[in-house]
C-alpha positions, 0 to 999 in steps of 0.5 A: 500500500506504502509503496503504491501511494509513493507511485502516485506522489513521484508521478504528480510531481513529475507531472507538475515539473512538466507544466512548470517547464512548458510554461516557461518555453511559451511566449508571455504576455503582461496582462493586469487582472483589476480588482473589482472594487479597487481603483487601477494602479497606474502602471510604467509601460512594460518593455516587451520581451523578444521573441526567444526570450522567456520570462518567469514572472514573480508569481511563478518564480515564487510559488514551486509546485510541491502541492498535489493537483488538488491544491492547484485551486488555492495557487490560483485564488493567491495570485488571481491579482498579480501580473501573469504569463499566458499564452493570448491564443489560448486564454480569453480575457475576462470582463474585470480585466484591463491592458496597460493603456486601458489602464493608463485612460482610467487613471488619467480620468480619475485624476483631478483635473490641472491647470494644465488642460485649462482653456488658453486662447489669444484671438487677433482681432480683424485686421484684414483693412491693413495694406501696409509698406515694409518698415511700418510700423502696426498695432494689432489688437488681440483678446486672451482667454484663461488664467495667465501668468504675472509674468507671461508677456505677448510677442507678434510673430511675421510668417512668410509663406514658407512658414518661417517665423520671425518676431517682430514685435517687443513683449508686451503684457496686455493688447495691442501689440506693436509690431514692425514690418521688417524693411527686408520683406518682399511687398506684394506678397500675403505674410501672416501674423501671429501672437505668442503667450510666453507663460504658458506657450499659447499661439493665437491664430494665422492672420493675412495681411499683405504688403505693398510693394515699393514703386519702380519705373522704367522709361522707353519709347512707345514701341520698346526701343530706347531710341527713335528718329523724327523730323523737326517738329514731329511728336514722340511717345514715349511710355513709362511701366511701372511695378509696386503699388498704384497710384504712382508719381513721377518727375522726369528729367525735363522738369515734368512731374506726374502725379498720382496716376493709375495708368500703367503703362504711362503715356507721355508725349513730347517734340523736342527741336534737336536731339534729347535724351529724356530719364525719370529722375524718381518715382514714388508710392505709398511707401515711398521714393523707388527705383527707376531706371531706362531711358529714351534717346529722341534724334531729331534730323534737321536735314534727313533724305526724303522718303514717301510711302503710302500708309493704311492701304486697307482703307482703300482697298475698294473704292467707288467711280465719283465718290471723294476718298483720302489717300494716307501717306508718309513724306519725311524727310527734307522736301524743297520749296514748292514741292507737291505731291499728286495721286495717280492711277493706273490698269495693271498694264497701262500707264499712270494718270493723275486723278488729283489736284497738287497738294502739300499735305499728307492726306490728299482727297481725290475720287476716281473719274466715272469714265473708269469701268469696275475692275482691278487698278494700281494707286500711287503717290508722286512728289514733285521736288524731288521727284519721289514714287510711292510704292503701289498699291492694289485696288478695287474699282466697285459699281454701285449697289443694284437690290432686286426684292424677287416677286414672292407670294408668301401665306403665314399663320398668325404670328409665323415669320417668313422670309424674302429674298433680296438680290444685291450687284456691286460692292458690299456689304450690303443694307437695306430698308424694307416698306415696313421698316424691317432694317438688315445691314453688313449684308455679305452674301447675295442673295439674301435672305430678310425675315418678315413677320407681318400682322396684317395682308402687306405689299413689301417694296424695298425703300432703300438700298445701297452699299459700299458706294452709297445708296443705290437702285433698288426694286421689286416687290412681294405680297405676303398674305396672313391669315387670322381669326375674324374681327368681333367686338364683345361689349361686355357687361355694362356697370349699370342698366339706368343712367343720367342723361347728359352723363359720362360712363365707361363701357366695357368691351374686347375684341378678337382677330385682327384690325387694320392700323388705320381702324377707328372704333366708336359707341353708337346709340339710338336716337328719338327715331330708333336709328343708330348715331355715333357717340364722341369716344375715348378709346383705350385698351378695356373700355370706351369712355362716352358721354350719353345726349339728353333724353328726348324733351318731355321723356321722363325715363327712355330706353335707348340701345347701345353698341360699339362698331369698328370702321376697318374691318366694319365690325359691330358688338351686340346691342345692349339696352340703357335706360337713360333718365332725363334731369330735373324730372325728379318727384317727392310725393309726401303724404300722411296725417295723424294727431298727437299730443303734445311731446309725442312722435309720429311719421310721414311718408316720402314716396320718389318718382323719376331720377336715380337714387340716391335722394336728398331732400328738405322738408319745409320745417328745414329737416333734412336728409342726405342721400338715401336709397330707401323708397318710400322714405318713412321720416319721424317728426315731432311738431310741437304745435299743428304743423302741415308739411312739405318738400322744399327741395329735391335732389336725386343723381340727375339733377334737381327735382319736385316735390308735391302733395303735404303731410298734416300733423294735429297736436291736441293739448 
C-alpha cells in the first residue's frame, strides 16, 4: 500500500515539473487582472520581451509546485491579482480585466483635473483693412482667454509663406501689440501674423495681411526701343511701366512731374527741336521714393533724305467711280520749296494718270473719274521736288449697289415669320430698308435672305438700298398674305342698366382677330327715331369712355340701345339696352296725417318718382336728409304745435327735382 501511494506522489510531481517547464518555453504576455472594487494602479509601460526570450514572472518564480493537483485551486485564488504569463491564443480575457493603456485612460480620468488642460486662447482681432509698406510700423489688437501668468508677456510673430517665423514685435503684457514690418520683406506678397503667450506657450491664430510693394519705373519709347528718329517738329511717345503699388508719381528729367496716376503703362508725349535724351529722375508710392531706371534717346534730323510711302492701304482697298476718298501717306524727310505731291492711277498694264489736284499735305482727297469701268487698278503717290514714287498699291474699282426684292407670294399663320429674298450687284456689304421698316445691314452674301413677320395682308417694296458706294437702285416687290381669326367686338357687361342723361360712363368691351392700323372704333346709340348715331369716344385698351345726349324733351325715363362698331374691318358688338333718365324730372310725393299730443312722435311718408337714387331732400320745417336709397322714405317728426308739411327741395343723381302733395300733423293739448 506504502509503496503504491509513493507511485502516485513521484508521478504528480513529475507531472507538475512538466507544466512548470512548458510554461516557461511559451511566449508571455503582461496582462493586469483589476480588482473589482479597487481603483487601477497606474502602471510604467512594460518593455516587451523578444521573441526567444522567456520570462518567469514573480508569481511563478515564487510559488514551486510541491502541492498535489488538488491544491492547484488555492495557487490560483493567491495570485488571481498579480501580473501573469499566458499564452493570448489560448486564454480569453475576462470582463474585470484591463491592458496597460486601458489602464493608463482610467487613471488619467480619475485624476483631478490641472491647470494644465485649462482653456488658453489669444484671438487677433480683424485686421484684414491693413495694406501696409515694409518698415511700418502696426498695432494689432488681440483678446486672451484663461488664467495667465504675472509674468507671461505677448510677442507678434511675421510668417512668410514658407512658414518661417520671425518676431517682430517687443513683449508686451496686455493688447495691442506693436509690431514692425521688417524693411527686408518682399511687398506684394500675403505674410501672416501671429501672437505668442510666453507663460504658458499659447499661439493665437494665422492672420493675412499683405504688403505693398515699393514703386519702380522704367522709361522707353512707345514701341520698346530706347531710341527713335523724327523730323523737326514731329511728336514722340514715349511710355513709362511701372511695378509696386498704384497710384504712382513721377518727375522726369525735363522738369515734368506726374502725379498720382493709375495708368500703367504711362503715356507721355513730347517734340523736342534737336536731339534729347529724356530719364525719370524718381518715382514714388505709398511707401515711398523707388527705383527707376531706362531711358529714351529722341534724334531729331534737321536735314534727313526724303522718303514717301503710302500708309493704311486697307482703307482703300475698294473704292467707288465719283465718290471723294483720302489717300494716307508718309513724306519725311527734307522736301524743297514748292514741292507737291499728286495721286495717280493706273490698269495693271497701262500707264499712270493723275486723278488729283497738287497738294502739300499728307492726306490728299481725290475720287476716281466715272469714265473708269469696275475692275482691278494700281494707286500711287508722286512728289514733285524731288521727284519721289510711292510704292503701289492694289485696288478695287466697285459699281454701285443694284437690290432686286424677287416677286414672292408668301401665306403665314398668325404670328409665323417668313422670309424674302433680296438680290444685291456691286460692292458690299450690303443694307437695306424694307416698306415696313424691317432694317438688315453688313449684308455679305447675295442673295439674301430678310425675315418678315407681318400682322396684317402687306405689299413689301424695298425703300432703300445701297452699299459700299452709297445708296443705290433698288426694286421689286412681294405680297405676303396672313391669315387670322375674324374681327368681333364683345361689349361686355355694362356697370349699370339706368343712367343720367347728359352723363359720362365707361363701357366695357374686347375684341378678337385682327384690325387694320388705320381702324377707328366708336359707341353708337339710338336716337328719338330708333336709328343708330355715333357717340364722341375715348378709346383705350378695356373700355370706351362716352358721354350719353339728353333724353328726348318731355321723356321722363327712355330706353335707348347701345353698341360699339369698328370702321376697318366694319365690325359691330351686340346691342345692349340703357335706360337713360332725363334731369330735373325728379318727384317727392309726401303724404300722411295723424294727431298727437303734445311731446309725442309720429311719421310721414316720402314716396320718389323719376331720377336715380340716391335722394336728398328738405322738408319745409328745414329737416333734412342726405342721400338715401330707401323708397318710400318713412321720416319721424315731432311738431310741437299743428304743423302741415312739405318738400322744399329735391335732389336725386340727375339733377334737381319736385316735390308735391303735404303731410298734416294735429297736436291736441
Amino acid at each position: 500500500m506504502f509503496r503504491f501511494v509513493f507511485i502516485i506522489f513521484c508521478g504528480l510531481l513529475i507531472f507538475s515539473n512538466q507544466a512548470n517547464a512548458q510554461r516557461r518555453t511559451s511566449t508571455p504576455k503582461r496582462q493586469i487582472f483589476a480588482p473589482k472594487k479597487k481603483p487601477p494602479v497606474p502602471t510604467r509601460p512594460a518593455v516587451t520581451p523578444k521573441a526567444d526570450t522567456a520570462i518567469a514572472p514573480r508569481a511563478t518564480q515564487a510559488a514551486p509546485v510541491t502541492a498535489p493537483a488538488a491544491d492547484a485551486t488555492a495557487v490560483r485564488d493567491a495570485v488571481r491579482d498579480t501580473i501573469i504569463t499566458q499564452d493570448s491564443s489560448n486564454v480569453e480575457i475576462s470582463s474585470d480585466t484591463l491592458t496597460e493603456k486601458e489602464a493608463e485612460e482610467r487613471l488619467a480620468k480619475t485624476e483631478p483635473a490641472a491647470d494644465s488642460v485649462r482653456s488658453f486662447k489669444i484671438i487677433i482681432d480683424n485686421i484684414s483693412y491693413l495694406s501696409v509698406c515694409p518698415g511700418t510700423t502696426i498695432n494689432i489688437p488681440f483678446k486672451t482667454v484663461g488664467p495667465y501668468d504675472e509674468g507671461n508677456t505677448f510677442i507678434a510673430h511675421l510668417i512668410d509663406a514658407s512658414g518661417k517665423s520671425v518676431p517682430i514685435s517687443l513683449p508686451v503684457s496686455k493688447s495691442p501689440v506693436k509690431a514692425v514690418i521688417p524693411s527686408y520683406k518682399i511687398g506684394g506678397e500675403v505674410y501672416r501674423i501671429q501672437i505668442v503667450a510666453s507663460i504658458p506657450v499659447v499661439r493665437s491664430q494665422e492672420v493675412p495681411i499683405r504688403l505693398l510693394q515699393m514703386a519702380s519705373a522704367r522709361l522707353e519709347v512707345i514701341d520698346g526701343t530706347q531710341s527713335v528718329r523724327i523730323m523737326p517738329g514731329q511728336e514722340v511717345n514715349l511710355k513709362v511701366n511701372f511695378t509696386g503699388a498704384a497710384p504712382w508719381s513721377f518727375l522726369m528729367s525735363d522738369s515734368t512731374v506726374v502725379y498720382q496716376t493709375m495708368s500703367n503703362p504711362h503715356y507721355l508725349t513730347v517734340k523736342p527741336n534737336d536731339v534729347k535724351a529724356y530719364r525719370l529722375t524718381g518715382v514714388a508710392n505709398a511707401c515711398g521714393s523707388g527705383n527707376v531706371s531706362g531711358e529714351a534717346i529722341v534724334n531729331v534730323n534737321n536735314n534727313p533724305e526724303p522718303k514717301l510711302e503710302l500708309k493704311e492701304v486697307e482703307k482703300i482697298a475698294k473704292l467707288c467711280s465719283g465718290i471723294p476718298f483720302q489717300v494716307p501717306f508718309n513724306a519725311t524727310g527734307k522736301y524743297k520749296d514748292g514741292n507737291k505731291f499728286v495721286v495717280q492711277i493706273a490698269e495693271r498694264t497701262g500707264a499712270f494718270k493723275t486723278i488729283s489736284t497738287p497738294d502739300t499735305t499728307g492726306y490728299i482727297t481725290t475720287q476716281i473719274p466715272t469714265d473708269y469701268k469696275p475692275g482691278e487698278y494700281k494707286l500711287r503717290v508722286v512728289s514733285s521736288a524731288p521727284y519721289l514714287v510711292s510704292q503701289t498699291t492694289n485696288i478695287t474699282i466697285v459699281s454701285p449697289t443694284v437690290a432686286t426684292l424677287q416677286r414672292d407670294s408668301l401665306r403665314l399663320g398668325e404670328n409665323e415669320t417668313g422670309e424674302l429674298t433680296v438680290k444685291f450687284t456691286g460692292g458690299g456689304p450690303w443694307f437695306v430698308l424694307l416698306s415696313d421698316g424691317t432694317y438688315e445691314n453688313n449684308i455679305q452674301e447675295s442673295p439674301y435672305k430678310v425675315k418678315v413677320k407681318p400682322v396684317f395682308d402687306t405689299n413689301y417694296q424695298i425703300t432703300s438700298a445701297g452699299g459700299l458706294c452709297g445708296v443705290g437702285k433698288f426694286s421689286g416687290s412681294a405680297k405676303v398674305s396672313v391669315k387670322s381669326p375674324p374681327a368681333s367686338i364683345t361689349l361686355e357687361k355694362l356697370p349699370q342698366n339706368m343712367v343720367c342723361a347728359g352723363s359720362t360712363i365707361e363701357i366695357p368691351y374686347k375684341t378678337e382677330g385682327r384690325y387694320n392700323p388705320n381702324n377707328k372704333f366708336s359707341v353708337q346709340i339710338t336716337d328719338k327715331s330708333g336709328r343708330f348715331v355715333s357717340l364722341p369716344t375715348t378709346v383705350t385698351a378695356a373700355t370706351m369712355k362716352v358721354k350719353l345726349s339728353s333724353a328726348a324733351q318731355g321723356d321722363t325715363i327712355r330706353t335707348q340701345k347701345i353698341r360699339i362698331i369698328s370702321s376697318s374691318p366694319a365690325v359691330s358688338s351686340a346691342i345692349e339696352e340703357l335706360d337713360i333718365v332725363a334731369p330735373d324730372k325728379a318727384i317727392a310725393e309726401v303724404s300722411g296725417k295723424g294727431t298727437i299730443t303734445a311731446g309725442r312722435t309720429t311719421r310721414i311718408q316720402l314716396k320718389f318718382k323719376n331720377g336715380l337714387p340716391p335722394w336728398s331732400f328738405t322738408l319745409s320745417d328745414g329737416t333734412a336728409i342726405n342721400g338715401t336709397f330707401l323708397n318710400p322714405y318713412l321720416i319721424s317728426v315731432s311738431p310741437k304745435t299743428t304743423t302741415e308739411y312739405t318738400i322744399s327741395s329735391l335732389k336725386s343723381s340727375c339733377g334737381t327735382g319736385t316735390g308735391k302733395g303735404s303731410a298734416l300733423v294735429t297736436v291736441s293739448n
